[in-house]
C-alpha positions in Angstrom: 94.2 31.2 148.2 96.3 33.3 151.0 93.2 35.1 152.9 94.1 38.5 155.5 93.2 36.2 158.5 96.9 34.0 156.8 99.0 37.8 156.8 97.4 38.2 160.4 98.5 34.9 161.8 102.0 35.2 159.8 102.5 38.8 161.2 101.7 37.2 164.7 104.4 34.5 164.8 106.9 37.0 163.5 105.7 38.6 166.7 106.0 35.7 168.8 109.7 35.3 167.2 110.5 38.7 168.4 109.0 38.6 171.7 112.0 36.0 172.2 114.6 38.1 170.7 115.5 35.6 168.9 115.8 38.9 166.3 116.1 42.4 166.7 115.0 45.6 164.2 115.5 44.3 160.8 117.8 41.6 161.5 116.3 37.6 160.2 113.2 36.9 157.8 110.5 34.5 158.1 108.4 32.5 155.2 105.4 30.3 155.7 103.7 27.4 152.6 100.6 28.0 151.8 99.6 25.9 148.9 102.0 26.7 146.0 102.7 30.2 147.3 104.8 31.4 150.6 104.2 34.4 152.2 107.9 35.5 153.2 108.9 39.3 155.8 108.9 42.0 153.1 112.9 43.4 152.6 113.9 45.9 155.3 111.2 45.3 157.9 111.6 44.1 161.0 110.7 41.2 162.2 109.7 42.0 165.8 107.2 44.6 164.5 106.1 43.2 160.8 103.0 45.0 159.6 100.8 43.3 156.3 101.6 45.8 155.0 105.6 44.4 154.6 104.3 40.5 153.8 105.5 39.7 150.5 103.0 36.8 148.2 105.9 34.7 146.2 105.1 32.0 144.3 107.0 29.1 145.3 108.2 27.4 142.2 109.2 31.0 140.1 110.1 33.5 143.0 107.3 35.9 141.5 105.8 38.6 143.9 102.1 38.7 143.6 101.4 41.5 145.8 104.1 44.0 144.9 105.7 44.0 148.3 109.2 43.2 147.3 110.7 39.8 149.3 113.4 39.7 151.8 116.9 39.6 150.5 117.3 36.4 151.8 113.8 34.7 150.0 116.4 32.7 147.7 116.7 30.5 149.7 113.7 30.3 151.9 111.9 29.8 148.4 114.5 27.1 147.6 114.0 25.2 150.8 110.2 25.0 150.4 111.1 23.9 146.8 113.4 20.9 148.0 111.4 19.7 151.2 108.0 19.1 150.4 107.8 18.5 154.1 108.8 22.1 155.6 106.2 24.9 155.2 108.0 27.3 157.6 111.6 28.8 157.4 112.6 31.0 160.1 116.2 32.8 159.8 117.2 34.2 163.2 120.4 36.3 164.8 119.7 35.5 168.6 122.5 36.3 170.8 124.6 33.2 172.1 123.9 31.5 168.6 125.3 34.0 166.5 128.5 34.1 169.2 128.7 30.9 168.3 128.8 30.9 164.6 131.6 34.1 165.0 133.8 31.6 167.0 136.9 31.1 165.3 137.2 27.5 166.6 133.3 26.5 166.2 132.2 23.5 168.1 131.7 20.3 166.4 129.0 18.5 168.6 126.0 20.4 169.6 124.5 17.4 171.7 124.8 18.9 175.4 121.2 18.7 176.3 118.4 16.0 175.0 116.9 18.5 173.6 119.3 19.7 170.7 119.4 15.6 169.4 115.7 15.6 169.2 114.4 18.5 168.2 117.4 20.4 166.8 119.5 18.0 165.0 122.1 15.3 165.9 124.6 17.6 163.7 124.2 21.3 163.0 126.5 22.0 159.7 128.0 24.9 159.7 127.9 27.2 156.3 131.2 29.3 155.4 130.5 33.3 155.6 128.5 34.5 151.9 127.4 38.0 151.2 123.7 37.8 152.8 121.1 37.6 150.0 124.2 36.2 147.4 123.3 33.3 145.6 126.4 31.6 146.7 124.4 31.6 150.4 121.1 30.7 149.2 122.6 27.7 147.3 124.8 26.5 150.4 122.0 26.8 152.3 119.0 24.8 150.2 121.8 22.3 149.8 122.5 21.9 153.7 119.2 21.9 154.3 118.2 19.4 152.3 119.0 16.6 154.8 118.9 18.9 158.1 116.4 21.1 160.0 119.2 23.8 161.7 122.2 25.2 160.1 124.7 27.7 161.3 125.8 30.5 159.2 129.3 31.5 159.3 129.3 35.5 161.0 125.8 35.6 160.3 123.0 33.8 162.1 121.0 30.4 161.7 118.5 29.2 159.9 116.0 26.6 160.6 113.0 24.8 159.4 109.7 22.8 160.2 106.6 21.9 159.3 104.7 24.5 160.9 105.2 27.7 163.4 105.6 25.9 166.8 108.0 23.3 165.4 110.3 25.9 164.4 110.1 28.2 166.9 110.8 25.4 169.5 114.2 24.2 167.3 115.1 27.8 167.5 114.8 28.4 171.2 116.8 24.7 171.9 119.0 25.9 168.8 120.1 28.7 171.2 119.8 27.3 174.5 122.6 24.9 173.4 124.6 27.6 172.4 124.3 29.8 175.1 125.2 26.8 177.4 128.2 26.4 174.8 129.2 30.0 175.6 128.7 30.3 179.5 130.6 27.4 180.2 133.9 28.6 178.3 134.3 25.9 176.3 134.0 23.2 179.3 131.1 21.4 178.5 130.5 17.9 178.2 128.1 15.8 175.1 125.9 13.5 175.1 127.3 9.5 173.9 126.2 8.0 170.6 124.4 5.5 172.8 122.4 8.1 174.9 121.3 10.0 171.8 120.2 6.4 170.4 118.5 6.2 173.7 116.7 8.9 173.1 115.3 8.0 169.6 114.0 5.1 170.8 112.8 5.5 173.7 111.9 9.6 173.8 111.0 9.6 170.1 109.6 6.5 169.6 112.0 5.8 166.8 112.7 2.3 165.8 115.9 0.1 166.3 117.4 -1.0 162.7 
């Protein structure tokens, strides 16, 4: 059973999310598990400054509002992520500035990799979605299906979306999501990656991961 003190920790991290501008007004949307229900930013709020009173209750597996407060445009496929990846209870879709530069690029990079960072917490590859009307089904489809296998995503002219198993996960992908991009941006395009063999470096000996 979602309780007020789960709206008043959800409205805090939409908070924290802001605090970072990692959006602005009413721009990205925000869902969070709990149990077989999600509570997901209500359509046209803002994320910076959500109020309960903008939460939205969906159940997970039908997309039905409980409390009235009608979903963000986008809760296709936040619902549909939670659906597929038992794993993920929070989805975070963000605009934040050298990011979204990035996915307007005309000739997007290919390898994210600059820092250790992006490899271990982001993702060894970021795929990039073509542009879709936001809140089409054609986006929420090519997005659950991306996400399937990866935790960040680029959207084509629009933003990124990522996804964890809680709050601090996500927000940390986010914030290395755009450091990499802003380093991307600043350096013109003259940037260097890291090897196959460093990033296997780091899964073994950062992450803990074992060799095959």
């Amino acid at each position: 059973m979602i309780t007020k003190e789960n709206i008043q920790e959800f409205v805090a991290q939409a908070h924290r999310v802001g605090d970072a501008r990692l959006t602005v007004c009413s721009s990205g949307n925000l869902s969070w598990r709990i149990g077989s229900e999600a509570l997901v930013s209500g359509t046209g709020s803002w994320v910076p400054s959500l109020t309960p009173e903008k939460v939205s209750i969906c159940d997970i597996a039908t997309g039905n509002v409980r409390n009235g407060v009608k979903p963000s445009m986008e809760s296709g496929f936040h619902l549909g992520i939670l659906r597929e990846r038992p794993d993920v209870n929070v989805v975070l879709h963000f605009q934040s500035e050298y990011a979204t530069a990035v996915s307007c690029m005309k000739d997007k990079p290919s390898d994210y990799n600059v820092t250790a960072e992006v490899p271990c917490h982001v993702g060894k590859e970021i795929p990039v979605i073509p542009y879709y009307r936001p809140g089409s089904p054609e986006l929420a489809k090519a997005v659950v299906e991306a996400m399937k296998d990866h935790n960040s995503i680029l959207l084509t002219n629009h933003g990124q979306v990522v996804c964890g198993a809680g709050f601090d996960e996500v927000f940390e992908r986010a914030m290395f999501f755009e450091m990499a991009c802003r380093i991307i941006v600043q350096t013109h395009g003259e940037y260097s990656v890291l090897t196959p063999q460093e990033i296997k470096d780091l899964d073994i000996y950062v992450l803990g991961k074992k060799t095959d």
